[in-house]
C-alpha positions as CSV (number, residue, x, y, z in Angstrom):
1,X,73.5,100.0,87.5
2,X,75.5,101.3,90.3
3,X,78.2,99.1,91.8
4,X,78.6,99.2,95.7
5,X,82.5,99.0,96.6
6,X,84.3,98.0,99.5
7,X,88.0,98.7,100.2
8,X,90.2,96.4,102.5
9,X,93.6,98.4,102.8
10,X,95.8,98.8,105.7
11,X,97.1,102.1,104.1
12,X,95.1,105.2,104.8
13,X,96.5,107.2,102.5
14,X,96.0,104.6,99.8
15,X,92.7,104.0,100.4
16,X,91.4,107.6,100.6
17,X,92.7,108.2,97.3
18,X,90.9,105.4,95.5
19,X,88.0,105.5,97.5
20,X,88.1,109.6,95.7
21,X,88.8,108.4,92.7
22,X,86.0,106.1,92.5
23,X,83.2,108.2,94.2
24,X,84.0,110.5,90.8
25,X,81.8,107.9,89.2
26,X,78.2,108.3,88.5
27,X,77.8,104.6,88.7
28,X,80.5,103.9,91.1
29,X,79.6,104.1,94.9
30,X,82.0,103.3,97.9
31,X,79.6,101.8,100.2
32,X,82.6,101.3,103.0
33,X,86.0,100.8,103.9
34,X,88.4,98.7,106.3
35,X,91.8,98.8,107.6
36,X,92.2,95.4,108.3
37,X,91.1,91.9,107.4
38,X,89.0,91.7,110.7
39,X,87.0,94.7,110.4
40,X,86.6,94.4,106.3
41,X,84.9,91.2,107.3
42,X,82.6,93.2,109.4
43,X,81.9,95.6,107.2
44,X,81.4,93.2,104.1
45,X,78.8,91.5,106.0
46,X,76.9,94.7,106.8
47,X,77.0,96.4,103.2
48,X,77.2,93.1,101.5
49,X,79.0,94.9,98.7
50,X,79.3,94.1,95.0
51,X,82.8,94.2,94.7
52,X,85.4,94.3,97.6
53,X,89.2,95.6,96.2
54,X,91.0,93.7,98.8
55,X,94.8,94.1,99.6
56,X,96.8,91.1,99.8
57,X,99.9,92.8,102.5
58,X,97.9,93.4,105.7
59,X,99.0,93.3,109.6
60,X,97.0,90.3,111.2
61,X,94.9,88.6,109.4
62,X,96.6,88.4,105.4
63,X,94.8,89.5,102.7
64,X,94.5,85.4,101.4
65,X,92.9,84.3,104.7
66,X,90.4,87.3,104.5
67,X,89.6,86.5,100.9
68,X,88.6,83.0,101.9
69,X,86.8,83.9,104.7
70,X,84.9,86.6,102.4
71,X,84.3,83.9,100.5
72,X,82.6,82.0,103.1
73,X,80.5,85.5,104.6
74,X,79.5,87.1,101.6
75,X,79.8,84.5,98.5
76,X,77.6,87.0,96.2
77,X,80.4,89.8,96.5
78,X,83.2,89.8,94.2
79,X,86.7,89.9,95.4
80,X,89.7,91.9,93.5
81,X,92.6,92.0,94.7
82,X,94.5,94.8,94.6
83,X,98.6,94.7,95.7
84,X,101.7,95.6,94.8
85,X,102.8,92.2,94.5
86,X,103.7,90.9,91.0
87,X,103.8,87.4,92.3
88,X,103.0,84.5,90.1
89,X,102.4,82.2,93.3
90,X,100.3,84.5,95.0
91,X,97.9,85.5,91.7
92,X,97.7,81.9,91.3
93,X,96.9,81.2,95.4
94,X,94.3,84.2,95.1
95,X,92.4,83.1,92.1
96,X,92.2,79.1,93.6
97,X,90.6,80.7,96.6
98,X,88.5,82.3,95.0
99,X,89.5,86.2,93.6
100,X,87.9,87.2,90.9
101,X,90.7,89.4,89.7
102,X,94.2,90.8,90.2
103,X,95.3,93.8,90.0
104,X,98.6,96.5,91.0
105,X,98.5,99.2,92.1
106,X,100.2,101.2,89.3
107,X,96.9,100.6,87.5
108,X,95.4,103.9,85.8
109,X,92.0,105.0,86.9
110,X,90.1,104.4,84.0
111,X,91.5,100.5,84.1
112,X,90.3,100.3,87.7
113,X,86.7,101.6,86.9
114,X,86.6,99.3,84.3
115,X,87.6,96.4,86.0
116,X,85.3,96.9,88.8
117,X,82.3,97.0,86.6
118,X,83.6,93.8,84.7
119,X,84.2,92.5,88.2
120,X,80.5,93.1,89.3
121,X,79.8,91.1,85.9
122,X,81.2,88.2,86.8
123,X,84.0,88.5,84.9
124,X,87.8,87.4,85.8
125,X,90.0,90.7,85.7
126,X,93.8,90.5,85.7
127,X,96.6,92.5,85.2
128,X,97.7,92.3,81.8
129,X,101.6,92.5,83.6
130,X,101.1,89.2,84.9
131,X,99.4,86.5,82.8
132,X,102.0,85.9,81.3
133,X,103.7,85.2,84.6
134,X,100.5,83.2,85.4
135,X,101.6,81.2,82.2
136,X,105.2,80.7,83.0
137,X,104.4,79.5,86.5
138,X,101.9,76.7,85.5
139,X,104.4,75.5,82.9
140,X,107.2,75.4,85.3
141,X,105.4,73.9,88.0
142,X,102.7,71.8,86.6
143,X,103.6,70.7,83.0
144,X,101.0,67.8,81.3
145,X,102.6,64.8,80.1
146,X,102.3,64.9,76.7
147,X,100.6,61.3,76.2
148,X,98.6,61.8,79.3
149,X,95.1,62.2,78.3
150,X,93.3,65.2,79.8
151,X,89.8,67.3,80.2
152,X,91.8,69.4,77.4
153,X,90.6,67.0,75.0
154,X,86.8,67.3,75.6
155,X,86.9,70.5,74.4
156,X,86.4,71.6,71.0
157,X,89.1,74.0,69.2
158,X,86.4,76.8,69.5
159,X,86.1,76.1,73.0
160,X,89.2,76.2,74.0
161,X,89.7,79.6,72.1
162,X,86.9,81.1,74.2
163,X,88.3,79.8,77.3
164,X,91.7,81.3,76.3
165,X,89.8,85.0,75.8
166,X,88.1,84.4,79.7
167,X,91.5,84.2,80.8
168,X,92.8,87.2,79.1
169,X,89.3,88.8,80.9
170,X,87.4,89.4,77.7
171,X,84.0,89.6,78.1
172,X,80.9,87.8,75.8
173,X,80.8,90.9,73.7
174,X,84.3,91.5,73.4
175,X,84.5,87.4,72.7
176,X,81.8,87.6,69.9
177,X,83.4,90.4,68.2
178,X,87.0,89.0,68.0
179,X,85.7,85.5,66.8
180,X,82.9,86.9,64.8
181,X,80.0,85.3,66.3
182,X,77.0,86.5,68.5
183,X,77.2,87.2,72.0
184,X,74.3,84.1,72.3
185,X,76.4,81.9,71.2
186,X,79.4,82.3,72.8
187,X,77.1,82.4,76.2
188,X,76.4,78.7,75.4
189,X,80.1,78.0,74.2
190,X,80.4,79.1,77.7
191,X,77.8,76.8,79.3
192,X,79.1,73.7,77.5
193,X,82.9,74.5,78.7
194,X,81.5,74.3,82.3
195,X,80.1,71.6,82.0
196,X,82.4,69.6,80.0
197,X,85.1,70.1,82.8
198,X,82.6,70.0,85.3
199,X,83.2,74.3,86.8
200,X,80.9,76.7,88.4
201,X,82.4,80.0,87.2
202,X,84.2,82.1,84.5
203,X,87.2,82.5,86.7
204,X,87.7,78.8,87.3
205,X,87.9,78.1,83.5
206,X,90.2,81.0,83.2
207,X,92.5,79.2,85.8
208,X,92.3,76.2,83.8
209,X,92.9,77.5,80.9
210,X,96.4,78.9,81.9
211,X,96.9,75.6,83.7
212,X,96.3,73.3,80.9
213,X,98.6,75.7,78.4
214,X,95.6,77.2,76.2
215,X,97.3,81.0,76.5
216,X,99.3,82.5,74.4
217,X,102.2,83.7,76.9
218,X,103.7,86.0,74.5
């Protein structure tokens, strides 16, 4: 299946050379692009893309506010963000409003391709440079008490080691071959994790995962 692409960048240069790289994909199209929150708004809700890579530094309207009005105009499209910024804050920000990924902009092609097409999945993408930022912050900021009882608990061990691999962006068949089990059943491990802590997507358990300590920083 081909995946329809938007690109919200106020850099032209930027853009044009992504928008190249990707249209060198057979399954890859770049539907449209935008140089500015505003008008990637307009353009999202005209091509009602698959995936929009979205940068976060833009003139105007910031790439957070366009992500959460995206999220508003076109919920079925995924949103990735793609910055410069290695900013634990803002990753965190981004995925509670609803990103589906993270990504910099030093990323290699062949990571981007692949993280669109995991992206048009369904699946949370991040920059493997900062989880473990993502980790550090939550522990710093938002530490559980350790006699405090917590959703944590309702989960069992295997379930909280597949919601550690959905925030390390693995997907059911990469899950099933690391733990050894088939993709079927880690699809319902998944089901049961959502609602156990009562979530509507892969990238929410993701976020709680890191939140609630369940991934490996190191």
């Amino acid at each position: 299946m081909t995946v329809r692409v938007l690109l919200i960048d106020d850099h032209t240069l930027f853009r044009s050379g992504v928008r190249q790289l990707l249209q060198r994909q057979d399954d890859v199209d770049v539907v449209a692009e935008a140089a500015d929150g505003v008008e990637g708004l307009k353009r999202a809700k005209a091509c009602n893309p698959d995936v929009i890579l979205l940068d976060l530094n833009m003139p105007g309207l910031s790439g957070l506010d366009t992500l959460q009005l995206l999220g508003q105009e076109v919920p079925e499209s995924r949103v990735v963000m793609l910055t410069v910024s290695e900013e634990a804050d803002e990753l965190a920000e981004a995925l509670h409003r609803g990103a589906m990924g993270y990504l910099v902009k030093n990323i290699d092609v062949a990571a981007l391709v692949a993280a669109v097409h995991k992206a048009a999945r369904g699946e949370p993408v991040i920059a493997d440079c900062m989880t473990t930022k993502l980790v550090a912050r939550f522990r710093e900021q938002a530490p559980q008490p350790a006699a405090a009882p917590t959703d944590r608990d309702r989960l069992t061990p295997r379930e909280r080691e597949i919601a550690a691999c959905l925030a390390r962006g693995e997907s059911n068949k990469e899950i099933a071959r690391s733990l050894d089990v088939s993709e079927s059943t880690v699809k319902i491990h998944v089901q049961n994790i959502l609602k156990k802590l009562n979530l509507s997507s892969r990238v929410q358990v993701a976020v709680y995962a890191v939140e609630h300590g369940l991934v490996d920083p190191g």
